[in-house]
C-alpha positions in Angstrom: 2.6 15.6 -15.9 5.1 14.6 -13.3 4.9 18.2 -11.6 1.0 17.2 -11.6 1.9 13.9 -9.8 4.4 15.5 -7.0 1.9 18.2 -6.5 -0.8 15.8 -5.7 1.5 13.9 -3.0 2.2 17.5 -1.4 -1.7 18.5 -1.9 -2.0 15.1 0.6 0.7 16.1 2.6 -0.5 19.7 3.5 -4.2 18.1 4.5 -2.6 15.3 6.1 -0.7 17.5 8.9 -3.1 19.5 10.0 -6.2 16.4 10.2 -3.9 14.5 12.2 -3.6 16.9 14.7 -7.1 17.9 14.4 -8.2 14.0 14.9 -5.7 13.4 17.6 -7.0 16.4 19.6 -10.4 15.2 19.3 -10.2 11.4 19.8 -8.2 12.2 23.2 -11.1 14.3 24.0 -14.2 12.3 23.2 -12.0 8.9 24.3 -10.9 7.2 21.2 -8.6 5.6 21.8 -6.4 2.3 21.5 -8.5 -0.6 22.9 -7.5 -2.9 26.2 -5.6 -5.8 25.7 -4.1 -4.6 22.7 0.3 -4.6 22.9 -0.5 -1.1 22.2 -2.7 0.0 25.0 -0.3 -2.0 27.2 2.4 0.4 26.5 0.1 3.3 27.0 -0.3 2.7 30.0 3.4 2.4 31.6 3.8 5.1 34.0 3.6 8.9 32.8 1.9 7.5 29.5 -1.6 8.4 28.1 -3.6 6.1 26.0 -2.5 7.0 22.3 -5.5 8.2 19.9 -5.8 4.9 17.1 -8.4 7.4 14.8 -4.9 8.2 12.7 -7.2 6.6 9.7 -9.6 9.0 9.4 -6.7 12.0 8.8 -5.1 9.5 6.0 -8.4 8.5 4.0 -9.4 12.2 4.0 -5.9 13.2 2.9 -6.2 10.2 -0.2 -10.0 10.6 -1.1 -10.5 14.5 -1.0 -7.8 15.5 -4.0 -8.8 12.1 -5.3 -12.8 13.6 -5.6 -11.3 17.3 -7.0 -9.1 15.3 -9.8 -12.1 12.8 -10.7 -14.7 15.4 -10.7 -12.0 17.6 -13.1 -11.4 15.2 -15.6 -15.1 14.1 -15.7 -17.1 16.9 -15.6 -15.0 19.5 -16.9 -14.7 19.7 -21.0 -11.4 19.0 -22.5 -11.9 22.9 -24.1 -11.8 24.4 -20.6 -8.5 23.0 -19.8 -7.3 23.7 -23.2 -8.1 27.7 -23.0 -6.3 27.6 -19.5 -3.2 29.8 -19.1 -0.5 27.7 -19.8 -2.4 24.2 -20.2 -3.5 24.0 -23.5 0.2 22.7 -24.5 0.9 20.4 -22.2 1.1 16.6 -21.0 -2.3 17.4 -18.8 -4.6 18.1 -22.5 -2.8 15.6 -24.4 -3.4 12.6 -21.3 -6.6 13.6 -20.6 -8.5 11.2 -22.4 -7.1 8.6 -21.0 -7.2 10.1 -17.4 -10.9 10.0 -18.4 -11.3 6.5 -18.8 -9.6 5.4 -15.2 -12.3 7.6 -13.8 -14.5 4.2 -13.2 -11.7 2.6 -11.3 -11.4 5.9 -9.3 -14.4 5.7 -8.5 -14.7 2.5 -7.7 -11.6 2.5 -5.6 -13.0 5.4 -4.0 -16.0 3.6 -2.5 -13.4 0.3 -1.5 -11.2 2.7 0.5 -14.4 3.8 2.5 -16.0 0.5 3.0 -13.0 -0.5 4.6 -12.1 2.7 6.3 -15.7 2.6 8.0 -15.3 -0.9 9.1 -11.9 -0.2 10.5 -13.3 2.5 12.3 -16.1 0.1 13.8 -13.4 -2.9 14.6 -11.3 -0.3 16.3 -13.7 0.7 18.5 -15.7 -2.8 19.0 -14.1 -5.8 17.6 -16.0 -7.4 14.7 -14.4 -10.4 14.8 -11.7 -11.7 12.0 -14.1 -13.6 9.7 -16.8 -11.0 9.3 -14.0 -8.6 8.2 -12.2 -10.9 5.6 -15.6 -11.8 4.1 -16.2 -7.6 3.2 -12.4 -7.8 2.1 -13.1 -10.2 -0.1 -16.3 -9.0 -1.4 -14.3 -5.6 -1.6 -11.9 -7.1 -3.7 -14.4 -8.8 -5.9 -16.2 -5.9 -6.6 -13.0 -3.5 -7.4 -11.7 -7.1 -9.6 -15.4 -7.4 -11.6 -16.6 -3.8 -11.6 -13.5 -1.8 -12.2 -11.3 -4.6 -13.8 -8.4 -4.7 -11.3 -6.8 -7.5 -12.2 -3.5 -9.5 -12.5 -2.9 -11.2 -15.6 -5.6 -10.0 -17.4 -4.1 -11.7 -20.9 -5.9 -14.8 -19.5 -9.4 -14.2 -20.1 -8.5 -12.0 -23.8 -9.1 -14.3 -27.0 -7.2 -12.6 -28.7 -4.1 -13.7 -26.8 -5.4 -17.3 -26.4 -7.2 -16.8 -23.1 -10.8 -18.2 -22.6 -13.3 -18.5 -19.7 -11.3 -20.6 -17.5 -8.4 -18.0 -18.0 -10.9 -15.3 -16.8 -12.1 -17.5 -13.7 -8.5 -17.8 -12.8 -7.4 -14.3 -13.3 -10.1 -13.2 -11.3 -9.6 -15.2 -9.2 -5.8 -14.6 -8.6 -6.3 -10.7 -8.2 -8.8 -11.5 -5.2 -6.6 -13.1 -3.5 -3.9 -10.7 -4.1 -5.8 -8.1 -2.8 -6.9 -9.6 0.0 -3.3 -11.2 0.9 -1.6 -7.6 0.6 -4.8 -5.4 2.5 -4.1 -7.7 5.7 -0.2 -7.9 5.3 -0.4 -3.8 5.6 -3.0 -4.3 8.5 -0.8 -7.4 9.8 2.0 -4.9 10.0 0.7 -2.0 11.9 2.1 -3.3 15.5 4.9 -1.1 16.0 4.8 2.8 16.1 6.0 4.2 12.5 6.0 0.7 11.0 3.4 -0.1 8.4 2.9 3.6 7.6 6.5 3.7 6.9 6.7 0.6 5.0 4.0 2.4 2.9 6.1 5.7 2.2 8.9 3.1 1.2 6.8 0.9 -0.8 4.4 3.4 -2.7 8.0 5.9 -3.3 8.9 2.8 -5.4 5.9 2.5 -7.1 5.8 6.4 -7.8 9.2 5.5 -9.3 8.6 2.8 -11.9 5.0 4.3 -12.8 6.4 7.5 -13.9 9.4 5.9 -15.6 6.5 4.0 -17.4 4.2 7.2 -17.9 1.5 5.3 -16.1 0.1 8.8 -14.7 -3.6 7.5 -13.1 -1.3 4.8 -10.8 1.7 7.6 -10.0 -0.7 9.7 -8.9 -2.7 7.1 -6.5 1.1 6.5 -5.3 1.7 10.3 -4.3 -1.0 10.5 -2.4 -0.6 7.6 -0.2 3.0 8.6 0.2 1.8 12.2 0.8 -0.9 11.2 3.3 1.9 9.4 5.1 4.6 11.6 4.8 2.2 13.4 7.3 0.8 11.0 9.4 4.6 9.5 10.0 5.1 12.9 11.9 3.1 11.8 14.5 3.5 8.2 14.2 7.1 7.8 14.6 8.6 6.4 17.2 7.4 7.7 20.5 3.9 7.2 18.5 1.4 9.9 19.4 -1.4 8.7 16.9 -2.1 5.6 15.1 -3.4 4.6 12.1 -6.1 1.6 14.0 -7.4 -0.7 11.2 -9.4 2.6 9.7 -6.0 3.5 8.5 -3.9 0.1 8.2 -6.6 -1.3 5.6 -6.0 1.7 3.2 -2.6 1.4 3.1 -2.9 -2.3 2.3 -5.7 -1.7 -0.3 -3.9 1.2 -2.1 -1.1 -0.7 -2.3 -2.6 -3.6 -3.9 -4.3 -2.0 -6.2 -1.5 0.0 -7.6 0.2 -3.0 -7.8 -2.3 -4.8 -9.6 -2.7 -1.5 -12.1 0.9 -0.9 -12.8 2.3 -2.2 -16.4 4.8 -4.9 -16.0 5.3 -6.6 -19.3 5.1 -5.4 -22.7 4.8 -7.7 -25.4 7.6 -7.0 -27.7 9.5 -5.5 -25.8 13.6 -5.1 -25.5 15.3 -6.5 -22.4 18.1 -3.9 -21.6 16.3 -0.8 -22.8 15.9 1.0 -19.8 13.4 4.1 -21.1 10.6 4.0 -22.8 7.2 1.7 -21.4 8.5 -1.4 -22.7 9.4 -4.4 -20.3 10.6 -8.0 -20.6 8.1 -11.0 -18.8 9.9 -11.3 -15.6 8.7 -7.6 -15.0 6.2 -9.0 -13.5 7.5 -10.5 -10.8 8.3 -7.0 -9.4 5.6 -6.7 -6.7 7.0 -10.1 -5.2 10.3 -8.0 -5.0 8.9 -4.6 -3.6 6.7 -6.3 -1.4 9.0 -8.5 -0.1 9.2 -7.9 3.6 5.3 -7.6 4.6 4.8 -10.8 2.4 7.7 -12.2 4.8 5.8 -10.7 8.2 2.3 -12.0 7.1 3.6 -15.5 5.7 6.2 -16.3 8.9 3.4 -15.0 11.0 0.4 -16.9 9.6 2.7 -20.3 9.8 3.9 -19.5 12.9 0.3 -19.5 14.0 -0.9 -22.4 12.0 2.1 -24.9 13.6 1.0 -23.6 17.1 -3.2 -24.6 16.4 -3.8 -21.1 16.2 -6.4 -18.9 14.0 -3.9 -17.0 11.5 -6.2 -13.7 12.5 -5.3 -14.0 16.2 -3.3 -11.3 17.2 0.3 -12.6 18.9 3.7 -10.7 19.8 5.4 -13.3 17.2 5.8 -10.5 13.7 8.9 -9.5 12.8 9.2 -6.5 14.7 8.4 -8.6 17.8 10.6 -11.2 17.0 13.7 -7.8 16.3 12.6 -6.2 19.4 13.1 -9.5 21.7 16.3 -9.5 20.2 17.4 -6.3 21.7 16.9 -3.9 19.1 15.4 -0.6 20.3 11.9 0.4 18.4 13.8 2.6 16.4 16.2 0.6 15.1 14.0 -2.6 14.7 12.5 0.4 12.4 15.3 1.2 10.9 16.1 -3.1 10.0 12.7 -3.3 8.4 12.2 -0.2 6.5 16.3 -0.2 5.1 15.4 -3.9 4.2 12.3 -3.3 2.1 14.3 -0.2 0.1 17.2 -2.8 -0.1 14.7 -6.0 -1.7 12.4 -3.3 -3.5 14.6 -1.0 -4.8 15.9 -3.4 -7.8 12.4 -4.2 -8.4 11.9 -1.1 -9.5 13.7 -1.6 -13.0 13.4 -5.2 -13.2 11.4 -5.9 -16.5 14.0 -3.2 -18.2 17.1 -5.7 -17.6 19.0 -8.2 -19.2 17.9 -11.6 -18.0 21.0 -12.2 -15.9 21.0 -8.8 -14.8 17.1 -9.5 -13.5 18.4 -13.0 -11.6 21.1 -11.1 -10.1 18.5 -9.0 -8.4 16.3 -11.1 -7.4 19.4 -13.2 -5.8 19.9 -10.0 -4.0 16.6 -9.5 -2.6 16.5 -13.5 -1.7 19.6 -12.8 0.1 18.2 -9.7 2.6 15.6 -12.0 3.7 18.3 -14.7 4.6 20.0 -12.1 6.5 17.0 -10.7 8.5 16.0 -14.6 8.9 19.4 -15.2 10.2 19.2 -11.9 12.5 15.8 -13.5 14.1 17.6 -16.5 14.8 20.5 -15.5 16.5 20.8 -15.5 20.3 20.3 -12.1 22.0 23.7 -10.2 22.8 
């Protein structure tokens, strides 16, 4: 199965490349492009320098939702005997997980339709501004409908009897995994305000997830994973530093979505399980606090931001040059290397999240001591006087 996975990252990859170039061709052409008053735009228009194409989106959702369509409509449609009288199938991981594949088909579905809600309305907002309340309440009722209709939710155990749960648990967990969506979807979007920034936070976020889902055999999430980090992979060619497409919120949103969902979907704790056994799917309770870990640094943007906003009577949604690549880049730092800061810091607070339920108790303090202590450094870096 892991050849599967990989292959479905490169699969996004080899549609990604050529779509972006497609779509930045054509936005130039027919005028799409980043939007006045926008930091963006600004920069665009410094001598020598053409508005920058913001339709970056469309390349990524097409690159995530067309292998996503071939793989649903495989396992769905196609009968378990056809694959097993395939050359070289019959024996392998593919036959033997395919009834389980099968079941995720209503979350991939359902995730399917999110990811274009949200890619249609980013498409709209980037071209006229729908204001920020209209599109947190479609968030929201996005993330209710993938929470209620496709179960994607955080600590399910609270609405299941059987583990002493009840309705109040449910309310709660539901609850909960709303939010979580909606936080993460507009930390992603909150991030995209510096060429090569959220989609490389996205490569280094979903690599990790690819990581600790195949360690865990959790193929339906891996493969979700490969794809956004596929899709990027290609995008990042032509949204690194000097940008020449960006992702606009079409694009932004789906990174923030896909990564909350495969964060909500991946296994963290198994009941029963061995601290210190680091194979096998089994996982100690404080697993669960790896997406704090992995997801360390946009939660730091989007929280320092939204309080930073609050203190100054501000609406959290109103755009400002205060995020943390702002705040690096007034400091000095070239784009590049206010890059390099953020993306090396959310490998370095992520990466130990990655095994975190497999360790010894200490073992899992010691890393999240670690992580606590990047973000004093990075908090310390914002503070310090220029030069």
């Amino acid at each position: 199965m892991v050849w599967i996975i990989f292959a479905l990252g490169f699969v996004a990859l080899l549609i990604s490349v050529p779509l972006c170039l497609a779509v930045r061709r054509m936005s130039e052409m027919w005028g799409l492009v980043d939007q006045a008053g926008t930091e963006a735009h600004k920069l665009a228009l410094l001598p020598g320098r053409q508005p920058i194409a913001n339709t970056g989106g469309v390349a990524l959702f097409c690159a995530i939702a067309w292998p996503m369509v071939g793989v649903l409509l495989g396992v769905w449609l196609v009968p378990s005997e056809v694959w097993e009288q395939l050359p070289g199938v019959g024996e392998n991981a593919l036959v033997t997980h395919l009834p389980g594949l099968q079941e995720t088909t209503k979350l991939g579905g359902g995730l399917l339709v999110a990811l274009a809600v949200l890619h249609v309305m980013g498409l709209v907002d980037d071209r006229r501004a729908l204001g920020a309340w209209p599109k947190l309440a479609v968030q929201l009722a996005v993330a209710t409908g993938l929470v209620v209709l496709a179960d994607v939710r955080v600590l399910s155990f609270l609405g299941n009897p059987e583990a002493g749960g009840g309705t109040l648990g449910l309310v709660a967990s539901i609850v909960v995994s709303v939010l979580w969506i909606a936080v993460i979807t507009n930390a992603m979007n909150f991030l995209d305000n510096m060429d090569g920034l959220a989609a490389g936070v996205g490569i280094v976020v979903g690599s990790l997830y690819l990581a600790a889902t195949l360690i865990a055999g959790q193929w339906f999430v891996a493969g979700l994973a490969a794809l956004l980090v596929g899709g990027l992979l290609g995008f990042m060619l032509f949204n690194f530093p000097p940008a020449r497409l960006y992702l606009g919120d079409g694009g932004s949103l789906l990174v923030g979505l896909m990564l909350a969902v495969i964060s909500v979907r991946t296994t963290y704790v198994v009941p029963g399980a061995e601290p210190g056994v680091l194979s096998g799917p089994g996982t100690a309770w404080y697993g669960v606090m790896m997406p704090v870990l992995v997801l360390a640094v946009p939660l730091y943007d989007f929280t320092s931001v939204t309080v930073m906003r609050l203190l100054a009577g501000k609406s959290p949604f109103q755009g400002d040059h205060n995020h943390f690549s702002h705040r690096l880049l007034r400091k000095g730092l070239s784009k590049r290397k206010a890059l390099t800061v953020i993306l090396l810091s959310t490998l370095a607070t992520g990466l130990g999240g990655v095994m975190l339920g497999r360790l010894e108790g200490w073992q899992a303090v010691l890393v999240a001591v670690q992580a606590g202590a990047v973000l004093a450094v990075l908090a310390l870096l914002e503070s310090g006087k220029r030069g």
